[in-house]
N, C-alpha and C positions, 0 to 999 in steps of 0.2 A: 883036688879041685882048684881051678884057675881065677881067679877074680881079674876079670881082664877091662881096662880101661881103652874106647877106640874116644880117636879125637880126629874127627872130618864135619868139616862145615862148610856149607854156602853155596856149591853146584853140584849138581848132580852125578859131575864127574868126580867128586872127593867121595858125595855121601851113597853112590849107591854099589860101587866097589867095599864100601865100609860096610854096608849091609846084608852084602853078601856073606863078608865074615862073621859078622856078631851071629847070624846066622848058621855057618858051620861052626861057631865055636860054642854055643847057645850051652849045647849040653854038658861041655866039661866045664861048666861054673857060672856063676852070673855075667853080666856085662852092662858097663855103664858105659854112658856116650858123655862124650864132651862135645861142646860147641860155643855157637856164639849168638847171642840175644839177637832174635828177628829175622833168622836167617832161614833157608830153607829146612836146616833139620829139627826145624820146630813141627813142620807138618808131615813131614814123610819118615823120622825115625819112630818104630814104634813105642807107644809106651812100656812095654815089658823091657826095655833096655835103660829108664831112668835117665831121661835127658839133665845135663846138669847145664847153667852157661858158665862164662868167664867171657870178659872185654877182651880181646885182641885185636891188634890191627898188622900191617906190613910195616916191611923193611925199608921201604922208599925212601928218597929224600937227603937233603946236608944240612948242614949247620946244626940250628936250632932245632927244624923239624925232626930230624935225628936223633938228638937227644932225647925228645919227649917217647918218640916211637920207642927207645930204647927202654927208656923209662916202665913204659907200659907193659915192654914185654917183661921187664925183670917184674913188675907188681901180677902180672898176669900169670907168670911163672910161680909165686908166690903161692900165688890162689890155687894153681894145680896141684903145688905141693898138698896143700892141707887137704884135697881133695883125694890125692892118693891115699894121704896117711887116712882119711877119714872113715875110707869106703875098704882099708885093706887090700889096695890092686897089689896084684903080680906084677903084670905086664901094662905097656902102653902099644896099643898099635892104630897107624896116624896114616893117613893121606896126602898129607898136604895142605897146604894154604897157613890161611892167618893163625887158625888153631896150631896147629903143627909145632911150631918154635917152641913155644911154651909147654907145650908137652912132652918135648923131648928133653929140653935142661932140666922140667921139671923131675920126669923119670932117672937122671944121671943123678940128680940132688939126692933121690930119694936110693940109688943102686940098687934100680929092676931093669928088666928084660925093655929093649923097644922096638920096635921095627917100623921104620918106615917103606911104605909103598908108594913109587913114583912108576905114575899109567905112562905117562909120557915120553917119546925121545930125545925131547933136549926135556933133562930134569928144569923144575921151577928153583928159584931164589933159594926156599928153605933148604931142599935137598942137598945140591949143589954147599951151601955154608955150613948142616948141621948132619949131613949123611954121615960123615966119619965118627960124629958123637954114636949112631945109633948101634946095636948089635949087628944087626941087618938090611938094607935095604935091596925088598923088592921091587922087581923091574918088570911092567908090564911090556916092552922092547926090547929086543936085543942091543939095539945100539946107544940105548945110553949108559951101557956099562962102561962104555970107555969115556965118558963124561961126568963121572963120580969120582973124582980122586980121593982117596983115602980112607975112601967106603968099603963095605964089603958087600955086590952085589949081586943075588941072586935071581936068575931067570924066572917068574913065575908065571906072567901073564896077570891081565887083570880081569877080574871078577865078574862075571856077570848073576843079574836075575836068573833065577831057577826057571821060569818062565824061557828064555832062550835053549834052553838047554833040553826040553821034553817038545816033541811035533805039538803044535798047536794049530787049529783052523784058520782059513781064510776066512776076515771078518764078514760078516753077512751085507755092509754098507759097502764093501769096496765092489765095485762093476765086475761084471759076470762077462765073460763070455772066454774066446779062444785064441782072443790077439796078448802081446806080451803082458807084462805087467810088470814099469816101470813105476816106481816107490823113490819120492823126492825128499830128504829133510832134510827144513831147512833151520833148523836150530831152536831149542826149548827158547831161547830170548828174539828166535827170528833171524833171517840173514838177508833183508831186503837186494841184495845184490845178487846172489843168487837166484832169487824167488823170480827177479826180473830176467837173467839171463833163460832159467827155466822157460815163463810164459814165453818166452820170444818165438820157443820149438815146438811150443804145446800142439799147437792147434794144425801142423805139420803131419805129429807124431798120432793124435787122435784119427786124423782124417785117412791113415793108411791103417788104419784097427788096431792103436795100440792101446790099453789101458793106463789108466796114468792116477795115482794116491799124491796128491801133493800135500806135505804137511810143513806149511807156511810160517809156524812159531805164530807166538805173541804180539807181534809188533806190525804185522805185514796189513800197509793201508789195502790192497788192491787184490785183497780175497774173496771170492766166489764172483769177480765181475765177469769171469768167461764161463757159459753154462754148458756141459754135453754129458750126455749120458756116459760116456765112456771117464769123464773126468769127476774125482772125488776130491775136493781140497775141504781140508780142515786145519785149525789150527794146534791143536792137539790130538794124540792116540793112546788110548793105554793100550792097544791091541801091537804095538810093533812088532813084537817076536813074531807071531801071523803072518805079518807082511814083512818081512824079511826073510822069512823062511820060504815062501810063495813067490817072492818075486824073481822076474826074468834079470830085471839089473836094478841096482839104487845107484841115486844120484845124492851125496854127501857130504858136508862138512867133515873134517880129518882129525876130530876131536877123538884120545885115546878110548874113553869110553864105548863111541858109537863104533871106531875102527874094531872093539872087540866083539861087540854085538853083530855087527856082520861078520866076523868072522867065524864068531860061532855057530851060524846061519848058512855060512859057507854063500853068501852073497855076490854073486861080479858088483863090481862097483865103480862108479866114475868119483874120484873122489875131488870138491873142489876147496881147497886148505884155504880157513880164514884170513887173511890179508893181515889184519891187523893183531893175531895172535901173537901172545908176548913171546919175544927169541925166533918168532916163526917157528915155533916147535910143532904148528899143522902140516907145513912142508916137510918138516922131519917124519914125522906120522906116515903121512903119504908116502915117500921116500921109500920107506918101509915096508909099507905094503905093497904097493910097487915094484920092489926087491923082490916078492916070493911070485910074480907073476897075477897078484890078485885083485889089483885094482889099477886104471888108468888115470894119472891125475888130468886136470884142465884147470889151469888156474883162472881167477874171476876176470871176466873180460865183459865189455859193453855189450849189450843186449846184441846190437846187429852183427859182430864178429859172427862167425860159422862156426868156431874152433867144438865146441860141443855141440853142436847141432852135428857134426861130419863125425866127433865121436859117437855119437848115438846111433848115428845111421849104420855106422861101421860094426858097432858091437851087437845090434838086434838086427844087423842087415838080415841076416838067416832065419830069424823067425817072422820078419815083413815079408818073407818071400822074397828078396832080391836075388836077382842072376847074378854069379859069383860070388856072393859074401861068402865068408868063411863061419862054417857049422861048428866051427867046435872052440871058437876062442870062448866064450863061455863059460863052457867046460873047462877049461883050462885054466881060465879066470876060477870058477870054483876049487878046482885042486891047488891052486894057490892060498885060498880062504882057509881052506883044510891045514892048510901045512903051518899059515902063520896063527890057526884060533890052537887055544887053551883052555879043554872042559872045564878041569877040576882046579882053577885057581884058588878057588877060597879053601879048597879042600888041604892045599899047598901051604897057603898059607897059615890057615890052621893048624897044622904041623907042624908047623916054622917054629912056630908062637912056646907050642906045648914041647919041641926042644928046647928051648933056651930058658922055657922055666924049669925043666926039668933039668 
């Protein structure tokens, strides 16, 4: 039996790859969670995993600032410690972010098993300074292997909901009929710049019978102000595996998380990478995908440029009925999805885990 300690907090791209696992690893022993006071894995880890916190913060900053951060992490590291020794863990396995640091020195203090998983193609801060510390670090990318020096890293892919992974329906709210179905999101915090480039084609793309899901995030002023029966905007879904399984194409931020939910969905997709993503590691994302033939990037551009509006046209030309599009990029787009998604990630990973404690 494993007593296994996972440490991801604060978006949903650390905490629901982490979920996946505590998940596949449920049954060979308990599982506690680490996090951090007020953050999102207050609401969405379940209780049957024992949420514990601990203060952490980043690595940023000189002088002064620095020292305290540092500070924080050795007392932060401290509190892990006795949290290991308290709870009897085996192992630690981390995602990423503010918790991450502290988890992993703490783990080396204590000499257990750790592994980091980095979803991303250019790894973050942590990875990058503490990946050599760990036993392993998984790689939701192929190409940030050659951007871990000193690490030891394995291919895994990153995790998704069991929900992407079984046919699920088309939700009953999204517009019915026989024109495509284009599926927009624009980010769980929103990505007003997107949202605008979007509406610019919307009403283009309705008016030749397409269907259109726009999920606008949190923050987006200028929601529901265009009405048609063919158009559904909201600001949230917990229905996405649905529509991204059903969809003709999505239009997406290059975040590693969503890149693997469409891939497991085997989605075409136009992917548009956040601008101001740390390292640009959305560009890298996309890059990637891009690589296997399965997604088109468009970077953000003013609402009246054409540059996505002529990708769209290009890529659903064949199901608008246009004379000469090409019928099968698509298709092809989808056999690209195939080639870069990864069912059994947490299944991988779970494995990972139970060698090195074994």
């Amino acid at each position: 039996m494993t007593r296994l300690l996972i440490a991801a907090s604060g978006t949903g791209g650390h905490l629901f790859p982490a979920l996946s696992v505590a998940e596949a690893v449920e049954a060979d022993g308990p599982v506690r969670w680490l996090g951090v006071p007020d953050r999102l894995e207050a609401s969405l880890v379940p209780e049957r995993f024992g949420l514990i916190t601990v203060k952490a913060g980043g690595l940023q900053g000189r002088g002064l600032k620095k020292l305290v951060q540092l500070t924080r992490l050795l007392l932060a590291s401290i509190s892990v410690r006795r949290v290991i020794q308290r709870e009897s863990i085996d192992a630690v396995f981390t995602t990423g972010g503010y918790i991450a640091a502290p988890a992993i020195l703490a783990a080396r203090w204590c000499g257990i098993p750790v592994v980091l998983h980095e979803s991303n193609a250019i790894p973050g801060r942590v990875t990058r300074l503490l990946g050599r510390l760990c036993d392993a670090v998984a790689i939701g990318l192929p190409a940030a292997a050659q951007r871990i020096p000193g690490s030891r890293p394995i291919i895994t892919g990153t995790p998704v909901r069991s929900a992407f992974l079984t046919r699920q329906p088309l939700p009953e709210w999204v517009p019915q009929g026989d024109g495509p179905l284009l599926v927009v999101m624009g980010g769980s915090q929103g990505a007003v710049g997107l949202n605008r480039m979007v509406r610019a084609i919307v009403p283009n793309l309705l008016g030749q019978g397409c269907r259109v899901v726009h999920l606008t995030g949190g923050s987006d002023p200028e929601i529901n102000q265009l009405r048609h029966p063919n158009l559904a905007e909201r600001r949230f879904s917990d229905d996405i595996p649905g529509l991204l399984q059903h969809a003709d194409l999505a239009i997406s931020r290059a975040g590693a998380g969503s890149l693997s939910e469409l891939a497991v969905c085997a989605t075409p997709t136009v992917l548009v990478p956040f601008p101001q993503a740390a390292d640009r590691h959305q560009d890298a994302n996309a890059s990637c995908a891009a690589s296997f033939g399965a997604a088109v990037i468009v970077h953000q551009h003013d609402p009246d440029h054409p540059v996505l509006a002529n990708t769209i046209e290009r890529l659903l030309g064949a199901r608008l009925g246009h004379p000469n599009a090409d019928p099968h990029l698509l298709q092809q787009m989808q056999q690209g999805m195939e080639q870069l998604a990864e069912r059994n990630a947490d299944q991988q990973l779970a494995c990972l885990l139970q060698q090195l404690k074994g």
